[in-house]
Backbone bond lengths (Angstrom), bond angles and torsions (degrees), N, CA, C in turn:
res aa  C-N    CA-C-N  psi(-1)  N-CA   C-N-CA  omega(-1)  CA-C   N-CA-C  phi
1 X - - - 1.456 - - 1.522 109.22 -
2 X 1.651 123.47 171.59 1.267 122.04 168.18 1.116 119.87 -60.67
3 X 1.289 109.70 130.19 1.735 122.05 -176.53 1.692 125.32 -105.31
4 X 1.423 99.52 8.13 1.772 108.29 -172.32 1.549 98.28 -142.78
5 X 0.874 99.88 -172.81 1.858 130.91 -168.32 1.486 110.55 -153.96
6 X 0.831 111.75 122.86 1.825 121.46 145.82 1.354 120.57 163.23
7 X 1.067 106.94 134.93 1.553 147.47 -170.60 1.683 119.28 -149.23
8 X 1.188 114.37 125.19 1.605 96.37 166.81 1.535 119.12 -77.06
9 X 1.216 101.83 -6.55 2.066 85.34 168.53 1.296 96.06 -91.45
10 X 1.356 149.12 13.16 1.513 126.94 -178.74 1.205 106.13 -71.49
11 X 1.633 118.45 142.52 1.371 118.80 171.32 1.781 106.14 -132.38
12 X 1.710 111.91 121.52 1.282 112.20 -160.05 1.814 112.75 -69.15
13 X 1.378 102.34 145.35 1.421 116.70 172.94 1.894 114.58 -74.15
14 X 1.470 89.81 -68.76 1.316 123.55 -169.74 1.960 107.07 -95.40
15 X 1.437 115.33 137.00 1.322 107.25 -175.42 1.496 110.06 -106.23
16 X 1.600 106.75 -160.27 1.351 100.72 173.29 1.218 135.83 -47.73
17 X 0.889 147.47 3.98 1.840 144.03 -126.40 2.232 98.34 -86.08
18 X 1.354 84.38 84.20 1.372 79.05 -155.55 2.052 96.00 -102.71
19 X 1.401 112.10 139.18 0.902 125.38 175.40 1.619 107.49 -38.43
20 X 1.961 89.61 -84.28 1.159 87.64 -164.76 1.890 112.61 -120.20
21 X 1.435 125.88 -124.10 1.277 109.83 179.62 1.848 87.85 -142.63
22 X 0.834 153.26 124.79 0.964 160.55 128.41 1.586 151.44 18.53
23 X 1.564 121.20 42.34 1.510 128.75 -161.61 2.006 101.86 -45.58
24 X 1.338 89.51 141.61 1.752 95.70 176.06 1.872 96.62 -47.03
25 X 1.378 117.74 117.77 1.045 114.25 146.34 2.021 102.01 79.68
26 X 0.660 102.07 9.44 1.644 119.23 175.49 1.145 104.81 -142.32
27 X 1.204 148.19 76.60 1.148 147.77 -178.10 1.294 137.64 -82.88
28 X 1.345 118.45 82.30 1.591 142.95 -155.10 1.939 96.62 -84.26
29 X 0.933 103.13 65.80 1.879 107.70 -139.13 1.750 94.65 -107.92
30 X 0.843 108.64 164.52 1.707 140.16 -171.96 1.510 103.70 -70.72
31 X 1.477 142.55 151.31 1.179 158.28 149.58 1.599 102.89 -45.96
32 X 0.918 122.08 154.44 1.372 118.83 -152.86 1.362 84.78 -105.66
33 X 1.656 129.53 128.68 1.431 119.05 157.18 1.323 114.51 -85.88
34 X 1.558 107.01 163.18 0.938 109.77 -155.72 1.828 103.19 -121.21
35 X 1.677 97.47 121.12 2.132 93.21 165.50 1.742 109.45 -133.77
36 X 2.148 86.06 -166.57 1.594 74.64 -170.39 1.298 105.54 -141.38
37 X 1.298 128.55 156.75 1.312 131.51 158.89 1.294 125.04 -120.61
38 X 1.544 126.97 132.94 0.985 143.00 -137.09 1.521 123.65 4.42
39 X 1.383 120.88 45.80 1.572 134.66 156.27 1.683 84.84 108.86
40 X 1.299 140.96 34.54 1.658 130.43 146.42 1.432 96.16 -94.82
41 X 0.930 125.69 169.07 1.746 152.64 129.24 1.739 118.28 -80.02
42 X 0.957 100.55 130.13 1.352 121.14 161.13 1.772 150.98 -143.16
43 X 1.156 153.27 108.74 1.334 151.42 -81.01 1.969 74.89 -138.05
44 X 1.230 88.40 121.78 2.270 105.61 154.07 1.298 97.18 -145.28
45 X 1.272 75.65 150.46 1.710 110.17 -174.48 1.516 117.29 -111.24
46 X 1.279 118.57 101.99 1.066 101.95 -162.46 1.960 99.10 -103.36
47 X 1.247 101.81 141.66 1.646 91.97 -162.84 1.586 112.02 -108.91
48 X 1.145 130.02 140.85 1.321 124.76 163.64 1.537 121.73 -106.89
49 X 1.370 112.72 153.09 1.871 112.89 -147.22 1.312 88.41 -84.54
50 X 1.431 128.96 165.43 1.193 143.06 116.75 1.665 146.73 -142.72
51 X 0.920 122.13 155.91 1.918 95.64 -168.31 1.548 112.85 -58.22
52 X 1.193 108.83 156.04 1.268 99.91 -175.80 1.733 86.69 -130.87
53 X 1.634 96.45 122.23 1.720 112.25 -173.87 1.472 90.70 -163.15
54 X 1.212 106.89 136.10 1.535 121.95 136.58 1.524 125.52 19.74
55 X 1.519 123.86 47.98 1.324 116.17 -160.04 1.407 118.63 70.66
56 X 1.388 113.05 36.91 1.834 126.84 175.89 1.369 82.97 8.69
57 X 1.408 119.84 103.84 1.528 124.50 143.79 1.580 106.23 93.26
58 X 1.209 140.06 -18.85 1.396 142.91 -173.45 1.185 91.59 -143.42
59 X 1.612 107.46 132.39 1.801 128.84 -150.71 1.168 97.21 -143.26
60 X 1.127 113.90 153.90 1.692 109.78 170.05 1.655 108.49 -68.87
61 X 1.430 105.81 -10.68 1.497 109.93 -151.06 1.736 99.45 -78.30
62 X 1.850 101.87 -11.98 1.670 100.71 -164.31 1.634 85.79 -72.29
63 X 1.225 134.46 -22.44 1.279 105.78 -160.69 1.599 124.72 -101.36
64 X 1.415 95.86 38.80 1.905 109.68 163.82 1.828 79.30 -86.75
65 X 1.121 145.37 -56.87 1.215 130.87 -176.23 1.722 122.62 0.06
66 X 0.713 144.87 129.07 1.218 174.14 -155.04 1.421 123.45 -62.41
67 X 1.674 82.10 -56.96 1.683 128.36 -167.33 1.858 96.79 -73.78
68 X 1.168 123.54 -46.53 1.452 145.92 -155.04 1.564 105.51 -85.73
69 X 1.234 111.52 91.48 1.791 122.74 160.35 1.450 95.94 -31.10
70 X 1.584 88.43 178.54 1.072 106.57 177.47 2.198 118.98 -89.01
71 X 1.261 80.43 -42.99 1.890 93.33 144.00 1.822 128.45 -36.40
72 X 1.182 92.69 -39.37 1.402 94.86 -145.93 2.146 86.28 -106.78
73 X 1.168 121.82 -15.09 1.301 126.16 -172.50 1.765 88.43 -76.54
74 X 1.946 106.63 -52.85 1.047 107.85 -158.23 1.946 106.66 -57.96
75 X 1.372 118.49 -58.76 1.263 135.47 163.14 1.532 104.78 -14.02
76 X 1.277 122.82 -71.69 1.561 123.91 -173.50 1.656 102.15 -70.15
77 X 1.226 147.07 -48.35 1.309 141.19 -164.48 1.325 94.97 -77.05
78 X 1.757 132.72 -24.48 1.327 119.94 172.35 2.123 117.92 -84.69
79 X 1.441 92.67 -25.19 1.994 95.07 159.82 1.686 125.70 -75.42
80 X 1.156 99.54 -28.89 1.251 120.00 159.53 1.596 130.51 -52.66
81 X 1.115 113.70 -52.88 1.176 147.26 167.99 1.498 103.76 -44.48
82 X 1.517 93.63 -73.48 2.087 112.97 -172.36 1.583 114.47 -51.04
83 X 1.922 86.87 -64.80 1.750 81.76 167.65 1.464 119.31 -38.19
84 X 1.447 118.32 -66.62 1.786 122.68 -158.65 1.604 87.59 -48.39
85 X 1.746 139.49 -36.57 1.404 111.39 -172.48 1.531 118.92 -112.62
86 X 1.525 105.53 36.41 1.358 99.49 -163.78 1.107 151.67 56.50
87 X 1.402 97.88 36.34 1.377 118.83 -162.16 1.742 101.96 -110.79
88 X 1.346 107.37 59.40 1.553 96.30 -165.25 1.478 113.36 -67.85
89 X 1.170 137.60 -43.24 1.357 131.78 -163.85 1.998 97.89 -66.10
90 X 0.964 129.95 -34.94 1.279 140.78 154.42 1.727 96.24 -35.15
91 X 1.608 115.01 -78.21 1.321 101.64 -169.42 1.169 129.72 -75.40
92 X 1.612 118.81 -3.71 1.434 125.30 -176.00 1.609 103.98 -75.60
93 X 1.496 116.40 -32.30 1.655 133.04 -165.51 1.767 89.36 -75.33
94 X 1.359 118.51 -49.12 1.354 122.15 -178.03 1.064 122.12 -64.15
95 X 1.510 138.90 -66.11 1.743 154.31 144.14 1.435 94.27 -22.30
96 X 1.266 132.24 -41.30 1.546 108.79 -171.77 1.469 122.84 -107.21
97 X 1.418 127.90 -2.48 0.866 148.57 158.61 2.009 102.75 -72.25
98 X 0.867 122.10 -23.26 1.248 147.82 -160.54 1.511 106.42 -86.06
99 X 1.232 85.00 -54.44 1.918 108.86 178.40 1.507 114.51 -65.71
100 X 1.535 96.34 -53.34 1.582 98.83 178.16 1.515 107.72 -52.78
101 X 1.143 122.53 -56.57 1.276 129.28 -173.84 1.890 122.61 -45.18
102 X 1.809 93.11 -30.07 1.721 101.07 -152.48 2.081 75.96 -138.07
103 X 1.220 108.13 55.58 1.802 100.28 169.08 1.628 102.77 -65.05
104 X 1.473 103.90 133.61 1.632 109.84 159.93 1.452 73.13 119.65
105 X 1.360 146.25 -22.14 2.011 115.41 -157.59 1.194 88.15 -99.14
106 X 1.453 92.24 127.55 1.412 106.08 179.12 1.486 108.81 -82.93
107 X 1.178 129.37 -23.96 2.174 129.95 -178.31 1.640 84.21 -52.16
108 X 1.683 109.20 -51.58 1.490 98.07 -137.38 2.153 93.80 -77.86
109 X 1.062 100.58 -23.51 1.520 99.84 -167.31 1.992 93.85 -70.26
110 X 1.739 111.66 -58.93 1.643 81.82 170.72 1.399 134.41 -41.69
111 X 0.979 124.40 -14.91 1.550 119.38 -160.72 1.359 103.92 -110.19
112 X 1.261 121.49 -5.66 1.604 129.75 163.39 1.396 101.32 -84.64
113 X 2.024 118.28 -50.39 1.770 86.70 -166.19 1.916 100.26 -81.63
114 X 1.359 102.02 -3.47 1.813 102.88 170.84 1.459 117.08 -45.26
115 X 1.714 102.06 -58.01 1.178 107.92 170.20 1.716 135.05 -84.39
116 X 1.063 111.43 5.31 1.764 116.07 171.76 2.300 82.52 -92.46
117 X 0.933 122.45 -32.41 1.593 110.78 176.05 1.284 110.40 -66.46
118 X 1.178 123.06 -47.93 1.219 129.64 166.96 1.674 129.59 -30.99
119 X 1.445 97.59 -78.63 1.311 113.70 146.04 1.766 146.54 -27.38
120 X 1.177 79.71 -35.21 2.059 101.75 170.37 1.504 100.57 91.38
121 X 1.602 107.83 42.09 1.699 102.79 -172.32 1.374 88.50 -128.51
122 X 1.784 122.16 46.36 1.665 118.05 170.68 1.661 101.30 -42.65
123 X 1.201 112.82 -68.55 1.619 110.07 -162.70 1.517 112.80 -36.45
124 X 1.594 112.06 -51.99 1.810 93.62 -177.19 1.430 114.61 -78.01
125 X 1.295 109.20 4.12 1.593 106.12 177.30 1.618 99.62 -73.96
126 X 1.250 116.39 -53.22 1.742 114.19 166.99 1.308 113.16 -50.77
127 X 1.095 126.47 -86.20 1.823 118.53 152.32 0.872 110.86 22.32
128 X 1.593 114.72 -80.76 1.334 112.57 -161.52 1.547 113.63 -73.08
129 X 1.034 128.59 -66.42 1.336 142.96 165.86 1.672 111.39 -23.00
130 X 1.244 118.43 -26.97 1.585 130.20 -174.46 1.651 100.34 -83.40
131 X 1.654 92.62 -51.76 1.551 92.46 -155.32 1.801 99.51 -92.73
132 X 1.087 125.04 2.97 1.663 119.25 -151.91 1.766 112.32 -149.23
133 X 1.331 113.93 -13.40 1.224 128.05 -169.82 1.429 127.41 -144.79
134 X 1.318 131.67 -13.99 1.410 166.02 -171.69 2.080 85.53 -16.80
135 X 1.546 119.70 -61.40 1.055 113.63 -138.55 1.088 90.59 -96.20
136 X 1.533 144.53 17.14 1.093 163.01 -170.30 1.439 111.33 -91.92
137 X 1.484 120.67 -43.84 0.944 143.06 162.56 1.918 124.64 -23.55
138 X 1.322 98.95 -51.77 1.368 99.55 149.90 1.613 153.22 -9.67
139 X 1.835 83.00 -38.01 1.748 115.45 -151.30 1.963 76.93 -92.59
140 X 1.565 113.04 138.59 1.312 91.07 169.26 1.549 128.88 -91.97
141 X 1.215 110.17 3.85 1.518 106.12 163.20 1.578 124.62 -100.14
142 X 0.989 115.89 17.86 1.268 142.75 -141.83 2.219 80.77 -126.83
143 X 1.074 82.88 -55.02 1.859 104.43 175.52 1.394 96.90 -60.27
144 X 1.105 97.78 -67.68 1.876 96.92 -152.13 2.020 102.61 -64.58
145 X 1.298 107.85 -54.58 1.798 119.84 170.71 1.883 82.26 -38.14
146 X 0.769 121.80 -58.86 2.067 110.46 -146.12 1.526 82.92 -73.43
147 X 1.487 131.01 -40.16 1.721 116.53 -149.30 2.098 103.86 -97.21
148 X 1.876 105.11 1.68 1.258 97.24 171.73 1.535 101.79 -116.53
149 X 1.008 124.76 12.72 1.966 154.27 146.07 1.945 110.16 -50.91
150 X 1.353 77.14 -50.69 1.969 99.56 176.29 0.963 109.63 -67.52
151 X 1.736 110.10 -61.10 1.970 109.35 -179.31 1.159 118.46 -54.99
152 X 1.549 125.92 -36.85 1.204 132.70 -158.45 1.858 94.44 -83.15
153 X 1.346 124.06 -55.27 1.467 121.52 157.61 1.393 145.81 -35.43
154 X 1.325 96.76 -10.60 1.591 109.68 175.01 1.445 110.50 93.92
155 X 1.503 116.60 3.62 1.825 107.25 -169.17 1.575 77.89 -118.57
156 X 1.502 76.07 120.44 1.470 87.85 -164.94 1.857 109.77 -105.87
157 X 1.450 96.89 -35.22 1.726 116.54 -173.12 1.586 83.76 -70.90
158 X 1.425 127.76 -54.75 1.711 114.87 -173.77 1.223 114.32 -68.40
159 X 1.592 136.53 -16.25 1.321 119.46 177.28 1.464 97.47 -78.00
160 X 1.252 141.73 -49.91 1.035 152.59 -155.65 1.631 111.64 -58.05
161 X 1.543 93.90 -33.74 1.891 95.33 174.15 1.701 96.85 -87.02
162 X 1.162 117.18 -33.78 1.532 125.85 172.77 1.632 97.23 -31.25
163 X 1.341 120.38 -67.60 1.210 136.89 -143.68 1.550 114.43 -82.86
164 X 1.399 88.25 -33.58 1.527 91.90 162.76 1.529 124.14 -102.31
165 X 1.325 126.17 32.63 1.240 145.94 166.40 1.823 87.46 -91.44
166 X 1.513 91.93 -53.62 2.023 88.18 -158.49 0.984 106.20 -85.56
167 X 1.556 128.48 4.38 1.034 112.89 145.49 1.350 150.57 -48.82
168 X 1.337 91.93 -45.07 1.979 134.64 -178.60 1.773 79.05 -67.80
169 X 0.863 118.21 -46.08 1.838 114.30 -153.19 2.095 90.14 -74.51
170 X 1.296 109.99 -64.05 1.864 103.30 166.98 1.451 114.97 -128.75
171 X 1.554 93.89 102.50 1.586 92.21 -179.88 1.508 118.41 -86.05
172 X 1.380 116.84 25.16 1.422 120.94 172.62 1.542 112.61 -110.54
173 X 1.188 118.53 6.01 1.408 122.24 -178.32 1.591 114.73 -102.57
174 X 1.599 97.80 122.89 1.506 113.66 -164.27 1.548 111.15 -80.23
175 X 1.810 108.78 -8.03 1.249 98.34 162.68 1.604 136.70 -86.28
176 X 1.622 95.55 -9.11 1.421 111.32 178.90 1.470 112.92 -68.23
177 X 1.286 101.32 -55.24 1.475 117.99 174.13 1.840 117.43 -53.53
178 X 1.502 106.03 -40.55 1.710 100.41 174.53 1.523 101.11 -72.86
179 X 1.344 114.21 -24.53 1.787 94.07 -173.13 1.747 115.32 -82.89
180 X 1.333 109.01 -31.61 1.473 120.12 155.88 1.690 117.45 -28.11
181 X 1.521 92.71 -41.67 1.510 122.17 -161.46 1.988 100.05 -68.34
182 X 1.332 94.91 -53.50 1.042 113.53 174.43 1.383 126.41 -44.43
183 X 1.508 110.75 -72.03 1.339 127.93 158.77 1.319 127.85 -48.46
184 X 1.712 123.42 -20.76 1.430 90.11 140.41 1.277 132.99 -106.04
185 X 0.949 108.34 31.13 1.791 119.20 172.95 1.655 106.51 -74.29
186 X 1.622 94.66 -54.06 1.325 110.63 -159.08 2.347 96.14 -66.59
187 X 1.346 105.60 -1.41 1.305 89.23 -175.81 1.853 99.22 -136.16
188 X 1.588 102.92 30.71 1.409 130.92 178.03 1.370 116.16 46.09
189 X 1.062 113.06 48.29 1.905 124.39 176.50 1.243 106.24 -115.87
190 X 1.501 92.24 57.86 2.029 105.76 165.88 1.437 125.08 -19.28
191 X 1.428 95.16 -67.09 1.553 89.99 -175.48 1.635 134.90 -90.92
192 X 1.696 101.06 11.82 1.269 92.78 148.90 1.022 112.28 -96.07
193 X 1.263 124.05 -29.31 1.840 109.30 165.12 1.336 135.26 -5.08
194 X 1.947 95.40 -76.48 1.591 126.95 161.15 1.455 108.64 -54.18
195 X 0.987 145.26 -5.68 1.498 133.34 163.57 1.822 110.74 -100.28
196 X 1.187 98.13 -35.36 2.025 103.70 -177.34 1.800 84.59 -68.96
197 X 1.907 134.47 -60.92 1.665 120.48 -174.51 1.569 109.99 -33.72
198 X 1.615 96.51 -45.59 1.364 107.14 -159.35 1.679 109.79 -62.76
199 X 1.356 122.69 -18.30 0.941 115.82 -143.56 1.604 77.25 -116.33
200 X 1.464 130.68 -22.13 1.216 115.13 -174.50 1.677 105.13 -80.22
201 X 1.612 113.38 -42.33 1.171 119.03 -179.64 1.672 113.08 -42.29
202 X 1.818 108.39 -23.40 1.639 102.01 176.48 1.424 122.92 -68.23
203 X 1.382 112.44 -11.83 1.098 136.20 -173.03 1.730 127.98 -108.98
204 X 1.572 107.36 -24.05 1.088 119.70 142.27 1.562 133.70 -145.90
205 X 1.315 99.98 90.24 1.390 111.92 -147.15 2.011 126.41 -45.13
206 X 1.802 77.27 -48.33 1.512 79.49 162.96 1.758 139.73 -102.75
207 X 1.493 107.06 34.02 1.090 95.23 157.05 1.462 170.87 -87.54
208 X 1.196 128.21 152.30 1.273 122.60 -148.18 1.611 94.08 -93.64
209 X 1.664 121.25 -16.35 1.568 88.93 -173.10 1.665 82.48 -93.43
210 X 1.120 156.57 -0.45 1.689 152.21 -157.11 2.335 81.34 -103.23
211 X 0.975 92.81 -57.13 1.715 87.16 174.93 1.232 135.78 -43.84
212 X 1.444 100.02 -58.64 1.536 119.67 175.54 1.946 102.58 -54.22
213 X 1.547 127.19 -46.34 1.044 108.82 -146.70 2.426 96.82 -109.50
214 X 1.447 72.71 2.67 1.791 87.79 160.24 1.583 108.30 -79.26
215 X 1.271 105.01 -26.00 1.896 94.35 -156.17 1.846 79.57 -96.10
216 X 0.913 128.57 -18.46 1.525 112.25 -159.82 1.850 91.16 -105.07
217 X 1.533 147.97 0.01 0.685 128.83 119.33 1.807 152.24 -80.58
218 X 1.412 105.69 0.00 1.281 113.17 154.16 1.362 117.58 -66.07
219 X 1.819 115.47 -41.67 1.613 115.08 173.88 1.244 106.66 -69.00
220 X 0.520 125.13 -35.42 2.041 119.17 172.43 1.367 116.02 -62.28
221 X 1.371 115.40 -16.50 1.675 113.05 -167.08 1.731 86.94 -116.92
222 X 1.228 117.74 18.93 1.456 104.29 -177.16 1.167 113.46 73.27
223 X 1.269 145.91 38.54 1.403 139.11 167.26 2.008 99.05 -113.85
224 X 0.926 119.19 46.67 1.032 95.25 168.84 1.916 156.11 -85.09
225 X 0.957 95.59 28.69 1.992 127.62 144.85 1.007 104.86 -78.81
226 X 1.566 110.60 -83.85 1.806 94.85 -174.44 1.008 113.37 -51.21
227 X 1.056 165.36 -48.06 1.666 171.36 -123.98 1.795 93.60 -88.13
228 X 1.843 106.39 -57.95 1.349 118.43 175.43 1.403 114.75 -55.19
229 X 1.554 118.00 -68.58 1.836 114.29 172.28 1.918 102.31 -53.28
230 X 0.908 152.20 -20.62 0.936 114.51 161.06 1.558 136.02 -80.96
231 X 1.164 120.00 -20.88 1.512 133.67 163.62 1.519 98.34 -68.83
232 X 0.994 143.92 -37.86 1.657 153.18 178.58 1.557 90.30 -51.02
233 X 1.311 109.00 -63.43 1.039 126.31 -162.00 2.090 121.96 -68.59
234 X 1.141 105.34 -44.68 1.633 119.23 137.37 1.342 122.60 -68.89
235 X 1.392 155.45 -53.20 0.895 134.83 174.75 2.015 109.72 -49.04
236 X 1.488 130.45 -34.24 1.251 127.72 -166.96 2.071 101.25 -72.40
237 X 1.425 109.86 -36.57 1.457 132.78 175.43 1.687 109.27 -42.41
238 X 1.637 89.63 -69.54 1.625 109.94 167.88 1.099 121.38 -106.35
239 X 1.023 121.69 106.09 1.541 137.24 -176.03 1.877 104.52 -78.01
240 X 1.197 99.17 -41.56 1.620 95.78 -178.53 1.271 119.79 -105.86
241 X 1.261 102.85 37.77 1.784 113.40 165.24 1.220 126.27 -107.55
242 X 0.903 103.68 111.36 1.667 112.80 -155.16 1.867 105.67 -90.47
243 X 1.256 121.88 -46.52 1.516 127.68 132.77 1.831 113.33 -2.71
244 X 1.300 110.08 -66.64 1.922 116.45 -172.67 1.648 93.31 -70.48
245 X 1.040 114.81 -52.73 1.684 131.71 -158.60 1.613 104.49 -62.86
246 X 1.474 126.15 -46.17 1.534 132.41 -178.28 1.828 86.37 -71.40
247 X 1.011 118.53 -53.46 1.328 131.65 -158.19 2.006 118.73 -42.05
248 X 1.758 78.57 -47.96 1.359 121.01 179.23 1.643 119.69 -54.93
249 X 1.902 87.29 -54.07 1.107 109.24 166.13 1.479 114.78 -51.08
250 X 0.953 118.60 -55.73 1.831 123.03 -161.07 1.322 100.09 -49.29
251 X 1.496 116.61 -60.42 1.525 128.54 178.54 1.411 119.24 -40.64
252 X 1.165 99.13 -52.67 1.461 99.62 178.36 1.391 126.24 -66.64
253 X 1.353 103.92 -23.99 1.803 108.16 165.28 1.534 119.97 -79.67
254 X 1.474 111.67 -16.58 1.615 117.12 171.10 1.209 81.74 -78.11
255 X 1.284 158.54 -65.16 1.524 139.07 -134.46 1.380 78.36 -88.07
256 X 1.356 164.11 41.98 1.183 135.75 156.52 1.808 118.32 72.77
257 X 1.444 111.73 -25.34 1.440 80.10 164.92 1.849 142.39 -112.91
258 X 1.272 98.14 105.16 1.212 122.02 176.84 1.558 128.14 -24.75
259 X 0.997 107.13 -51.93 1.483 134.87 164.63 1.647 104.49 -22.22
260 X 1.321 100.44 -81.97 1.759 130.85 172.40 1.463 99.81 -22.58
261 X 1.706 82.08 -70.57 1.929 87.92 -158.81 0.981 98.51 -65.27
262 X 1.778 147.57 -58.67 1.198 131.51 -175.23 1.691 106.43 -26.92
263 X 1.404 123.07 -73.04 1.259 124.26 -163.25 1.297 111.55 -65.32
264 X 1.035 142.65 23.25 1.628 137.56 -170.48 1.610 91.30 -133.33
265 X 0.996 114.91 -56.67 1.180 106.13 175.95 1.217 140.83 -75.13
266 X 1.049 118.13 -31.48 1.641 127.35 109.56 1.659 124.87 47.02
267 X 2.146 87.16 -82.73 1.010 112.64 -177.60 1.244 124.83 -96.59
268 X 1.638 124.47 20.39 1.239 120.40 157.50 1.940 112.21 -130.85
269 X 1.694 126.28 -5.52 0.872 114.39 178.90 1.467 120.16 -114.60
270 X 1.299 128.59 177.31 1.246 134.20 -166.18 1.693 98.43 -75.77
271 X 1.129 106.10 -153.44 1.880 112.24 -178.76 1.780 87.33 -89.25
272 X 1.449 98.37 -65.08 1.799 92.85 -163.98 1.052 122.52 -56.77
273 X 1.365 117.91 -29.47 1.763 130.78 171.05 1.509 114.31 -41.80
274 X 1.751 97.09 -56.01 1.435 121.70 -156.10 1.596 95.28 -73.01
275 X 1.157 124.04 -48.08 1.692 132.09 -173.13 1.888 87.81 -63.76
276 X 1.104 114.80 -64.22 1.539 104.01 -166.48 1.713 117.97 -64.00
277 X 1.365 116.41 -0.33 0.932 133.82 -167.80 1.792 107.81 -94.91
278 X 1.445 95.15 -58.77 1.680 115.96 170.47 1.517 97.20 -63.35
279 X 1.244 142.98 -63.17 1.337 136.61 -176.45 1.476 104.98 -31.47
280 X 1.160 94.93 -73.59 1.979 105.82 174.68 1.402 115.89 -38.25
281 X 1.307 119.91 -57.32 1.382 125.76 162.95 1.722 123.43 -17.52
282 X 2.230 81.71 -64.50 2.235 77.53 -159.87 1.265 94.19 -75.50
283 X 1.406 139.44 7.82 1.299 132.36 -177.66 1.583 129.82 -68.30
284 X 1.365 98.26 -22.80 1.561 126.41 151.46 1.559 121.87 -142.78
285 X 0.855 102.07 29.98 1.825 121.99 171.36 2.434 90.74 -48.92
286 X 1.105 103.37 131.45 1.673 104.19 153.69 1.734 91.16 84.38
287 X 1.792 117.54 1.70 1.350 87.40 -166.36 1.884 115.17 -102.72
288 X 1.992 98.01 9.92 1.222 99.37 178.43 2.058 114.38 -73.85
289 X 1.423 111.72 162.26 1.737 112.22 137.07 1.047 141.59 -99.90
290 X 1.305 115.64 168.96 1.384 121.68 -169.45 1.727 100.48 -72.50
């Protein structure tokens, strides 16, 4: 089915309420909100980056460590474990059992409120961090895990100062900047949006999740050309992203040409997909601007 949104008349239904944040190309990604143009619905994804390793940051490998019982090795190689299969409530019981044991480590405390985000438990990830960790905060991933805890919670104006605290803390990190990106989407201030992508894209030039969620706030702010050359422009990057390519597609049927989207889409859905897909299409096919 269609996997993107954009139009500049779209006006959103459904907001961020996003699971999780988004590994390049592993997409640990958000519930799709949901808007509409001229009385359809349609699903974007707007994604936020993160590394995608081995327990992002907590490895089984920390526990030749020294410091780490034999308890406490087992605990992390069993959160470790959960995360790599999505097994978050598995790793939230593990990471926090983990915590109690090792209060003050900040690897192990991100990767607990990582995984209550994960999980769809943003709120006790704030919770926790409010009531149990406050001075912890300091730590900057420790920052950034608590202020995309916020986005995912609905406090959206406090992640947003969150975010630009951790910013100040690494202003070279292209994930800080796409989630910035995020947060003001999620409170419809388009075009700083397009300046926070822009500013992450300086930092990671070619990415496809900083791309994808540039082109779907230029279509929201009415840019929709640019919105198009930049998905043009990621889809040529990633050739096997099928995510940019449906995405691509959509756009090109708001600008009216059909042609495109037929052929793009094309190349990732079945016959019935693709017909229910094109149906959806001419339904506002011609209704983007330049």
């Amino acid at each position: 089915m269609y996997a993107g949104l954009f139009c500049c008349k779209l006006r959103p239904v459904g907001r961020f309420t996003a699971m999780g944040l988004g590994g390049y190309m592993t997409v640990e990604r958000s519930k799709t909100p949901v808007w509409t143009v001229h009385g359809c619905a349609l699903g974007a994804a707007l994604m936020l980056g993160a590394c995608v390793s081995t327990g992002q940051g907590v490895s089984a490998a920390n526990s030749g460590d020294a410091e780490f019982e034999s308890a406490e090795r087992a605990l992390l190689a069993s959160g470790v474990e959960a995360e790599n299969a999505h097994n978050y409530e598995n790793a939230i019981n593990a990471f926090g059992n983990l915590y109690e044991r090792r209060p003050g480590d900040v690897t192990v405390l991100a990767a607990l409120l990582r995984n209550l985000r994960y999980g769809g438990r943003a709120g006790d990830a704030v919770n926790y961090v409010e009531q149990k960790a406050k001075p912890l905060l300091v730590d900057p991933q420790v920052n950034f895990e608590f202020a995309k805890a916020q986005l995912d919670a609905g406090r959206k104006m406090e992640a947003l100062n969150t975010l630009r605290a951790v910013a100040a803390q690494m202003p070279e990190n292209w994930q800080v900047h796409n989630a910035i990106g995020i947060a003001y989407d999620s409170i419809d201030q388009f075009d700083d949006a397009i300046v926070a992508y822009q500013l992450a894209l300086k930092y990671s030039p070619n990415s496809a999740i900083v791309m994808n969620n540039l082109a779907i706030s230029q279509a929201m702010a009415g840019r929709l050309q640019a919105a198009i050359q930049t998905l043009e422009d990621a889809a040529a990057i990633n050739r096997t992203n099928t995510h940019i390519r449906q995405n691509l597609a959509l756009l090109y049927a708001a600008n009216g040409e059909s042609d495109k989207a037929r052929a793009l889409a094309a190349m990732d859905l079945n016959a019935g997909d693709l017909e229910t897909n094109l149906s959806f299409y001419r339904r506002f096919g011609g209704g983007g601007t330049p």
